[in-house]
C-alpha positions in Angstrom: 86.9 117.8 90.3 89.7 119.4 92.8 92.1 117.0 94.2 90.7 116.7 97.5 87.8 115.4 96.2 89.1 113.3 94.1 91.6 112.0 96.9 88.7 111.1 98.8 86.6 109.5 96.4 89.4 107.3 95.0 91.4 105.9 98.6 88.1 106.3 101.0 87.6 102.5 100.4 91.0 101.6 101.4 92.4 103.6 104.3 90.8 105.1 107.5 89.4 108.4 107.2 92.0 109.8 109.2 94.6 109.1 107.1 92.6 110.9 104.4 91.8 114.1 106.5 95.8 114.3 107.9 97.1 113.8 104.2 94.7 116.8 102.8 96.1 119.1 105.8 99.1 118.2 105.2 99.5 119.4 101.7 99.6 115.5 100.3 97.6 117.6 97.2 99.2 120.5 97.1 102.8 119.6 97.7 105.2 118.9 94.7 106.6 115.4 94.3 110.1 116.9 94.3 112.1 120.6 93.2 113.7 119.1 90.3 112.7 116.0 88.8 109.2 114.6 88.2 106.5 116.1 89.6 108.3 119.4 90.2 105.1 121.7 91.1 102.0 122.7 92.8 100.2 119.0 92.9 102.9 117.2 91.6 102.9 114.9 94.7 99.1 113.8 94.3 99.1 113.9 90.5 102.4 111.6 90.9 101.1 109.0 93.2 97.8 108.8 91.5 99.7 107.8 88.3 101.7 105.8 90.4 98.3 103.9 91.6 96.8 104.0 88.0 100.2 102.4 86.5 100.1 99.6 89.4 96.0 99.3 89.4 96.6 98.5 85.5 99.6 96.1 85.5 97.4 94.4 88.1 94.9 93.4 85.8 96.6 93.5 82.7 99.1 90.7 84.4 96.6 89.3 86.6 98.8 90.0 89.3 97.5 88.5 92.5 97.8 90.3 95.6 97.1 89.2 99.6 94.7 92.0 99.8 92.5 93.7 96.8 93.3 97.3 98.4 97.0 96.9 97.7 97.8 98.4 94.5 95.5 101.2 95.5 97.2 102.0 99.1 100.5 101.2 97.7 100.2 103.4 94.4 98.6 106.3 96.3 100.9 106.0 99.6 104.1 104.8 98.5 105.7 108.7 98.6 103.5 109.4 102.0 107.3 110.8 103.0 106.9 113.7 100.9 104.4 115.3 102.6 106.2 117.5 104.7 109.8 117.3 102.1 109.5 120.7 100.8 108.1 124.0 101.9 106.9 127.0 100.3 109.3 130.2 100.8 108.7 133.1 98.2 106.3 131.4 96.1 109.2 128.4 95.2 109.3 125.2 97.0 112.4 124.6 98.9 113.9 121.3 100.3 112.5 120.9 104.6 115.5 120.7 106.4 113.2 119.9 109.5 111.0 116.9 108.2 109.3 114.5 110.9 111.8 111.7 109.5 114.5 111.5 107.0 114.2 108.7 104.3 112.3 107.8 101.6 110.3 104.2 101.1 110.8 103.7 105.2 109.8 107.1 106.0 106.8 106.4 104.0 105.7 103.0 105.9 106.2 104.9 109.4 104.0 107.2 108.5 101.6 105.0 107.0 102.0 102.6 110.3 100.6 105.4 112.1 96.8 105.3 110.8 96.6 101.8 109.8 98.0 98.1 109.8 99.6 97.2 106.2 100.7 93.7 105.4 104.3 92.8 105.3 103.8 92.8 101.3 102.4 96.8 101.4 105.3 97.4 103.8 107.8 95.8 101.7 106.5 97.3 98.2 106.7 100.6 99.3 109.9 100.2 101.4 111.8 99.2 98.0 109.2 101.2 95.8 112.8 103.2 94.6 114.6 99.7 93.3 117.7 100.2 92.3 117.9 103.5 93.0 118.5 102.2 96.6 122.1 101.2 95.8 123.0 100.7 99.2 120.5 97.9 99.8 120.4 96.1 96.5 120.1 92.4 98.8 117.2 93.9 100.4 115.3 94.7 97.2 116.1 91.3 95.6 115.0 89.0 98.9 112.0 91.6 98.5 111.0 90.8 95.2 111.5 87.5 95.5 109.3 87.5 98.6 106.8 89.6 97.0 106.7 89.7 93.3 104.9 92.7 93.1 107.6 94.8 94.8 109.4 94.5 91.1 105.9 95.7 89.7 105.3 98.6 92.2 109.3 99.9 91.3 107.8 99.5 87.4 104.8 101.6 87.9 106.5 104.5 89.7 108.7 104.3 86.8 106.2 104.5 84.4 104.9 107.2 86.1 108.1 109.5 86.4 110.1 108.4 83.5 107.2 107.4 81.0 104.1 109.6 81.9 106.7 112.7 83.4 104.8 112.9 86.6 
């Protein structure tokens, strides 16, 4: 099955169809998930936040995690690098970095976007916003009041690290 496909099968549950149908023509499946680290070619952005998703989906039930909405882990897992969509572009068959992206950022890049085709609860928001962890040095407060707002913020930083560190996606 091709990734669009399989894009749409997986998130049509959870987010509006237009989300789906600007993501696929934006490259969300073709796009890498960055130049040099994980994820680093054609796909790497879809193949990264599905592992991303499948890591959170599983330490969900494997935990018994319990979220404010079932969607979560899905929407979260599958969105929480929505900023990467327009991050690199393709010059002479080699992705490049996009010095002229819609935003600049990362996690809050991500939630603007995602604010544009649907309503996410402050949880989503939050997990996706501090989906980097510690990586965010300059906001290390922000990511603890997080977590201990919302628990699973410390489990959705765990399963994209599974997923670039563990997996190498």
């Amino acid at each position: 099955m091709d990734r669009n496909t399989e894009f749409r099968q997986l998130m049509s549950p959870y987010v509006p169809e237009e989300l789906i149908e600007f993501c696929i023509e934006q490259g969300f499946t073709v796009a890498p998930a960055s130049t040099r680290y994980h994820g680093a070619y054609d796909g790497g952005l879809y193949d990264h936040s599905k592992a991303v998703m499948d890591s959170l989906v599983g330490l969900t039930n494997n935990l018994r995690l319990q979220w404010e909405l079932e969607r979560s882990p899905y929407v979260i897992g599958m969105m929480h690098d929505l900023c990467k969509i327009d991050a690199y572009v393709k010059e002479g068959g080699k992705w490049q970095y996009n010095t002229h992206q819609s935003h600049r950022g990362h996690g809050d890049k991500s939630v603007i976007m995602l604010k544009h085709f649907m309503d996410i609860t402050e949880e989503e928001e939050l997990a996706i916003r501090y989906h980097m962890g510690a990586y965010v040095k300059n906001d290390w407060d922000g990511f603890d009041r997080a977590i201990r707002m919302y628990p699973n913020t410390l489990y959705t930083h765990t399963a994209d690290m599974v997923a670039s560190k563990i997996v190498g996606i």
